[in-house]
C-alpha positions as a printed Julia matrix, in Angstrom:
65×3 Matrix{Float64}:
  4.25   -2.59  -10.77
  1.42    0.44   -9.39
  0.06   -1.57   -6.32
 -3.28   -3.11   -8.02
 -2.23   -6.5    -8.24
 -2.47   -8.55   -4.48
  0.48  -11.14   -6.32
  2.68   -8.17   -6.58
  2.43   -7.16   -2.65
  4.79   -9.37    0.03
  5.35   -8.73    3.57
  8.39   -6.76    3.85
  8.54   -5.05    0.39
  9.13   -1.21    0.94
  6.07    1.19   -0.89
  4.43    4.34   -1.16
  1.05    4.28   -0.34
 -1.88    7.52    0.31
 -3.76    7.24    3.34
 -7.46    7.72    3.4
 -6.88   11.28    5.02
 -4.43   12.14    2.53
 -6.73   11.07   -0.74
 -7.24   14.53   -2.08
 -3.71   15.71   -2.18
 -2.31   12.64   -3.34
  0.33   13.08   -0.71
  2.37    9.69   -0.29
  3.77    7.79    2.72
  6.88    5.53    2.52
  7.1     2.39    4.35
  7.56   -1.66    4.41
  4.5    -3.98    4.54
  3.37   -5.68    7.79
  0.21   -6.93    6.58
 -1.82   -7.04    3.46
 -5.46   -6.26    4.38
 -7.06   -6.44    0.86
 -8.34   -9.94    0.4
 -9.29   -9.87   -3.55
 -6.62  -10.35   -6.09
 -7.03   -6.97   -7.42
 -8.13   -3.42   -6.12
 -8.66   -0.53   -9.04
 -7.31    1.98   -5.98
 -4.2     0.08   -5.03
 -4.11   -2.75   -2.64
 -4.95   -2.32    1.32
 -1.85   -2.69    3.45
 -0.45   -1.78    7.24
  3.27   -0.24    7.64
  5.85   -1.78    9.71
  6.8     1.8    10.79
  4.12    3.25   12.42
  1.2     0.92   11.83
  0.05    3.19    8.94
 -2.93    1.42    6.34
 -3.26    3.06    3.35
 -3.48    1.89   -0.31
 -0.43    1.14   -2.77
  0.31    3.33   -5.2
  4.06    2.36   -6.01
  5.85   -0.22   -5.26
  9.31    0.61   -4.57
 11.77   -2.81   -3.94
């Protein structure tokens, strides 16, 4: 599972996603989902979310449990 599919995202579930800033250098933050921001079922760049930790929105690139 890489993050593209919305069905594959749940509140809670702990990921990797890049934040906008870090784009370039691919560079990955770890967290658990508060909210899922992307409203289509799919995203080609990984599905919109915000992190429980630090309120962090980025976009999924791996989904980790």
């Amino acid at each position: 599972m890489n993050g593209h599919n919305r069905n594959d995202i749940r509140i809670g579930l702990l990921v990797d996603i890049v934040l906008k800033q870090d784009q370039r250098t691919s560079k990955l933050t770890r967290g658990h989902v508060k909210r899922i921001l992307t409203n289509s079922s799919n995203h080609p760049h990984g599905i919109k979310v915000m992190l429980e930790e630090n309120d962090a929105v980025g976009r999924v690139q791996h989904i980790i449990s």
